[in-house]
C-alpha positions, 0 to 999 in steps of 0.5 A, a space after each residue: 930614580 932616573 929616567 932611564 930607569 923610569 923608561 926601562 920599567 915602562 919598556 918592561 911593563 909594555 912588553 909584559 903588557 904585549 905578550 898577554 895581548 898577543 895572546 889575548 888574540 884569536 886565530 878564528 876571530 874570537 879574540 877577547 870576545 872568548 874570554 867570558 865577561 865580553 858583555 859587560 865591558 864591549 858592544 861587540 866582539 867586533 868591537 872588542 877586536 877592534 879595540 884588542 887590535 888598537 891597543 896592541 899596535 898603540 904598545 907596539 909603537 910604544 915598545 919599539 920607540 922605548 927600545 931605539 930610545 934606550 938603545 941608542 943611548 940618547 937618554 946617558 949623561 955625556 961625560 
C-alpha cells in the first residue's frame, strides 16, 4: 500500500466523517446536545457545541490540505 492510497482512504474517511458532523449541527443551537446521551459524554450543550464546532473545522482543515495535496500530484513518483 502506497501513501497515496493511504492518503486517499484518510481523504475518504474525513469527508464521510464531515458530512455526519455537518449534519450533527443544528440551526436553533441544539446540535448534538438534541441527540439523546449528551449527559454522559459533555458538561453542556454549550460545550458540546463547542467541541461539534472544533472538531469540524480541525476536519475541515484536514479535507481541504489531503484535497491540494492529492491533487496537486505531489505525493507521484517522477518518472
Amino acid at each position: 500500500m502506497t501513501v497515496v492510497s493511504i492518503l486517499q482512504i484518510v481523504w475518504a474517511i474525513s469527508a464521510f466523517s464531515l458530512i455526519v458532523l455537518i449534519l450533527l449541527h443544528s440551526p436553533k443551537g441544539d446540535g448534538i446536545g438534541g441527540i439523546g446521551g449528551q449527559a454522559q459524554l459533555f458538561t453542556s450543550a454549550k460545550s458540546a457545541e463547542t467541541t461539534l464546532n472544533r472538531t469540524t473545522w480541525a476536519l475541515v482543515v484536514m479535507f481541504l490540505g489531503l484535497t491540494v495535496v492529492l491533487s496537486a500530484g505531489w505525493l507521484e513518483p517522477i518518472g
